[in-house]
N, C-alpha and C positions, 0 to 999 in steps of 0.2 A: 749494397750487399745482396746477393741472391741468395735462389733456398739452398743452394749446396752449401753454402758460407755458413750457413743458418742450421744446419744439424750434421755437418763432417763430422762432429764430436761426442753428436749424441750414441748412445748403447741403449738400446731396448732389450729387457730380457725378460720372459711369460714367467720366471719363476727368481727367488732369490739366489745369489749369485756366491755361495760362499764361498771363503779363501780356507785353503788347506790349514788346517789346522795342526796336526799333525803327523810327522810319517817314521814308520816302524817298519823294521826289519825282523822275523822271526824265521823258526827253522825248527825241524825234529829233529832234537840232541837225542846221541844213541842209547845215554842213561835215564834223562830227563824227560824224553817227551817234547812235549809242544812246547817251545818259550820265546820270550820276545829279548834276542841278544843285540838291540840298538834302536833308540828309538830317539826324537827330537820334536817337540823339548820331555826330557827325563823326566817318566813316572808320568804321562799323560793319561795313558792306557795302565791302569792298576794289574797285577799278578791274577788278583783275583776276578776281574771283567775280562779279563784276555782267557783264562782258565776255565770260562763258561760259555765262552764263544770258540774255543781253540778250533774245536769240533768242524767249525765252518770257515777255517780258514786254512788253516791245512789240512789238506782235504783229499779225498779217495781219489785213484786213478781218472775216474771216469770227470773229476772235474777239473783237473790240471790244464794249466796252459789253457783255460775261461777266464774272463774276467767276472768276479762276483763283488756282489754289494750286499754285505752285510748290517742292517736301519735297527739301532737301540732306541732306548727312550731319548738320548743325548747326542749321541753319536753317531756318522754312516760312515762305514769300513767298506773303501773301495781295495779289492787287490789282486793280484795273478797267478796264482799257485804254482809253481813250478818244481820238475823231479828232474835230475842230472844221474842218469846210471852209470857208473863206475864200478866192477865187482873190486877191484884193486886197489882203488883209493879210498873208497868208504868201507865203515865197520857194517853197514846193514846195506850194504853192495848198490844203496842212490844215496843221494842230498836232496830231502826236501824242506823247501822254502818260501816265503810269502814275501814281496816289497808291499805295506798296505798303505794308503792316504787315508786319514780321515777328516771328515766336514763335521759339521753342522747337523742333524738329525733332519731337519727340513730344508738342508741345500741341496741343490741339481749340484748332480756331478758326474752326467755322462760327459761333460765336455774332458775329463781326466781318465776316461780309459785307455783309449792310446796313449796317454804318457806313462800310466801303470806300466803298460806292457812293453813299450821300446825302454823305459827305465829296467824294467826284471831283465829285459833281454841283455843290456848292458853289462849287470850285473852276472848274467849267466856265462857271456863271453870273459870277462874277466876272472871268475872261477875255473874255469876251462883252463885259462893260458896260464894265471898262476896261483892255483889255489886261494883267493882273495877273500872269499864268504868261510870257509871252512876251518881257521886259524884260532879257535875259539876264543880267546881273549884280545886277539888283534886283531880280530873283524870288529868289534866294537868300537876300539882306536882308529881305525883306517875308514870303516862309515861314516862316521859321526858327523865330519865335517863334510862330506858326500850330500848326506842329507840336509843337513842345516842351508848347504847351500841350493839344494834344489828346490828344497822348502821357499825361502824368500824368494829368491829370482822368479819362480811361477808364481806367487801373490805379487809381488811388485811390478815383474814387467813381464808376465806372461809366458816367458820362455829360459832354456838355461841352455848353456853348452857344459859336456863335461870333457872333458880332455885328457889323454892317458898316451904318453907320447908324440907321434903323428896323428894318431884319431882321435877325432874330436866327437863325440853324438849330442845330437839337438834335438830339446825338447820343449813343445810348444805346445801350449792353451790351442785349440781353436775350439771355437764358436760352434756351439749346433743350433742349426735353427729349426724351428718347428715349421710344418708346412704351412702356408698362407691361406687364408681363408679364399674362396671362390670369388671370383671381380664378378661384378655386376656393370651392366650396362651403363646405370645412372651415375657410378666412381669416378672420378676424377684424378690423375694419375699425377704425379709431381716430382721430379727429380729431386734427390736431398743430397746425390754424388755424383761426378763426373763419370761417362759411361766411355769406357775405351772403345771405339766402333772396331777395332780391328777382332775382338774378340768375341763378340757376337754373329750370329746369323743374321744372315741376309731380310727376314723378312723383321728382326727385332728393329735393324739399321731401318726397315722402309718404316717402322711404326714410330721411332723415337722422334722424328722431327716435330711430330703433331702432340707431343707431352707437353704443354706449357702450364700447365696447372690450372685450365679453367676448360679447356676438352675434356667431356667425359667416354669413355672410352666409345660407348657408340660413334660418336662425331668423329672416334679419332679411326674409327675401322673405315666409315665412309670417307675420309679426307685422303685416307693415305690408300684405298683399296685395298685392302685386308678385306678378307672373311671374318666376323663377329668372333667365333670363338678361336681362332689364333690370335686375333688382338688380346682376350680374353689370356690367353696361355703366356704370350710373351708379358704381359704386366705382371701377369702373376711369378713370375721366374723372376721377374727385375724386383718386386716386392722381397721376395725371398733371400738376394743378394745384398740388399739395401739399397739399392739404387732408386727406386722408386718409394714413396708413400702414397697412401690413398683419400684425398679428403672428398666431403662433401660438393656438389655441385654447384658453385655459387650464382645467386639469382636475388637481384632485389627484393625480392620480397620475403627470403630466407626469415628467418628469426634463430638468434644465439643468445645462448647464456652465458653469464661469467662461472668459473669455477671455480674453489678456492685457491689454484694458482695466481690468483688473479693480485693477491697482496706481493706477490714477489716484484711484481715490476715498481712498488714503491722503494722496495727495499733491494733490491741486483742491480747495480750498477752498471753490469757486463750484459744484463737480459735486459736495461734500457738502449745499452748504446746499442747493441743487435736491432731492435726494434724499429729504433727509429734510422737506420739507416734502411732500413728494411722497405717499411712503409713510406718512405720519403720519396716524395713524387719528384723531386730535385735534389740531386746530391749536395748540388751549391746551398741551398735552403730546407736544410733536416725542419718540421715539425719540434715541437716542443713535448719532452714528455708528462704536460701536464694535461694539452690538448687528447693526447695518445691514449691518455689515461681517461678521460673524461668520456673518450667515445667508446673505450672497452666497460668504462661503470655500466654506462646508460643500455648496453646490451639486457633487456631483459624480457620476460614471456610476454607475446603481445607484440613488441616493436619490433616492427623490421627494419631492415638495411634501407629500403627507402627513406621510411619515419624518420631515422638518423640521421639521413644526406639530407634531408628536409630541413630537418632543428640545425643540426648545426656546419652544414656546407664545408666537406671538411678537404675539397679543392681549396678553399681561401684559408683554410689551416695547413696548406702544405702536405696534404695526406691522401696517397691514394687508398680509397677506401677496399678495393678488392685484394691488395698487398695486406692493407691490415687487419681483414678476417682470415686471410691465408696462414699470416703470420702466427695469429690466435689461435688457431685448430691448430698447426702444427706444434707449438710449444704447449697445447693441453690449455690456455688460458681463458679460452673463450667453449665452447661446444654446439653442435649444431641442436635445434629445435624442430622434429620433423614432425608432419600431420601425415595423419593415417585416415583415410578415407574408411568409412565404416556404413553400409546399407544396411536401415531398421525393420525396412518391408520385406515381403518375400517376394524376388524379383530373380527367378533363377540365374538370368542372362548374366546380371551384374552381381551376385553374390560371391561367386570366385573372384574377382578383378575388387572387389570394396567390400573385402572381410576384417581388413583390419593390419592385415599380415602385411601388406605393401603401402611402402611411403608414397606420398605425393610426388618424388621425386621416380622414383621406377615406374609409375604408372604415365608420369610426361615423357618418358624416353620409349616406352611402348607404342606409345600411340601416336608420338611427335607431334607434340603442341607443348606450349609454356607453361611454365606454372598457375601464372597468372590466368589463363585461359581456362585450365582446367579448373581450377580451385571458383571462378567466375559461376563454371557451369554447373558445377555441383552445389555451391550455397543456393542455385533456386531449386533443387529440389529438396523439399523440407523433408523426404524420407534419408538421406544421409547427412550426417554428422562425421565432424571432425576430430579425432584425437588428438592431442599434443605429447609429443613426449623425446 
């Protein structure tokens, strides 16, 4: 199994992800006022919470045709206000109206404004062609099931078609991603999905051959002739996409810890058989997930990745051991352990470079030497200490 085998499935999301709860139709009735003439499921949204927020949902000129998010102590009300002017067809010479979604009070829900709004638009074309919103007690009948099913097909499977003779409109969940934190030199770049070369630029095509997940991007600007910070940009765009993750740099002398992920691979049957086909130095001869488990226990403050291939040689256990730190960071089970170079005396030259702020790891892609080297030359001087963390 490779890494793209190993997270095609995964969804990373910076905030909770909730499912629609649910979605309401309202309108200015010409006697009534603001009300909600369809909603799914019935009576979600009370008379009286809609009657205290009407105010910001059907809403003045100036905010029409915006997408607004109205946040309760319970509730967030996404939706698109929209006016149709007619002097001829309506009694107050427009139709205004709201399609709204609600979540969760603390779910993300930019990823549904464009469906609010290619939904309202729907819905506006249909009004248009045959009065469909304005029928007052058969707009309730003829939505009802509109909604219910737009409702499920976007929690279930992301998207819906709606269909109205020949035309069909489609509506789809996508993904917003938040921008990617800055690469650093010391990162190490790792495919988690197949990269189509045909749709990339030329200089992402001359950077990807040198990703194998143990180049960290400096080595990979020098390997492949890149300038530093276009390597820097093309990672970070492939982060962005998913194609890429970012782990630690691996190096013998690393030190990890386990994290409470760490009980799942007693218990996931599906995160042992991944694992070990993962870290298995022979497809013919998988490791044992007892061995697998025994080398992720023993991960702790203090022991490195040498100490470990020391104790328990885990070539005669069938295990490559850099597959199976890779393996660990990327499924959250293990974590890296980094040392922070820290100067006690007052030595101006070295006070920027061993403040604390930069790991052992950025300060050996700086200066290019090894971990080992550096970390060698620094325990003889007794004015710097080490952080762990």
């Amino acid at each position: 199994m490779n890494v793209k085998e190993l997270l095609k499935n995964r969804i990373e999301f910076p905030r909770k992800e909730g499912p629609i709860r649910c979605i309401f139709f309202c309108e200015f009735h010409p006697t009534a006022g603001p009300i909600i003439s369809c909603q799914v499921p019935e009576n979600y949204i009370s008379k009286e919470l809609f009657d205290s927020i009407s105010v910001y949902i059907i809403t003045k000129a100036e905010l029409q045709r915006s997408v607004i998010t109205v946040t309760l102590q319970d509730y967030k009300i996404l939706g698109f206000p929209v006016r149709i002017d007619d002097k001829d067809k309506y009694i107050r010479n427009a139709f205004h109206f709201n399609l709204c979604f609600v979540c969760d009070s603390d779910a993300r829900t930019v990823q549904y404004e464009s469906v609010v709004q290619k939904f309202s638009d729907y819905l506006v074309a249909r009004e248009m062609e045959s009065d469909f919103l304005s029928q007052g007690k058969m707009t309730k009948i003829k939505l009802t099931p509109i909604l219910t099913q737009v409702k499920e097909e976007l929690n279930t499977k992301g998207e819906c078609a709606l269909t109205e003779g020949a035309t069909t409109t489609h509506l789809k969940v996508c993904r917003i991603r938040l921008d990617p934190s800055p690469v650093m030199d010391h990162q190490v770049p790792i495919f988690i999905r197949e990269l189509p070369e045909q749709q990339w630029d030329l200089t992402t095509q001359q950077v990807t051959p040198y990703i194998d997940g143990f180049n960290h991007v400096a080595k990979i600007a020098t390997l492949s002739d890149v300038e530093n910070n276009l390597v820097k940009a093309c990672v970070q765009n492939l982060v962005y996409y998913g194609i890429v993750a970012l782990v630690p740099l691996f190096q013998y002398g690393n030190v990890y810890c386990t994290t409470p992920k760490l009980k799942m691979m007693a218990q996931d049957v599906d995160l042992q058989h991944r694992c070990l086909n993962f870290v298995a130095k022979s497809k013919r001869q998988p490791p044992t997930i007892r061995d697998v488990f025994r080398l992720y226990a023993a991960m702790t403050r203090g022991t490195t990745i040498r100490d470990l291939c020391i104790r328990f040689n885990p070539s005669n256990l069938r295990i490559n051991e850099r597959k199976l730190v890779q393996f660990g960071v990327l499924e959250g089970i293990i974590r890296r352990v980094h040392k922070y170079p820290v100067i006690l005396s007052d030595q101006s030259d070295l006070e920027k470079s061993l403040s604390g702020a930069s790991s052992l790891d950025e300060l050996c892609c700086s200066i290019g030497v090894s971990s080992q080297q550096l970390e060698d030359q620094l325990e003889r001087d007794h004015n710097v200490m080490l952080l762990w963390k």
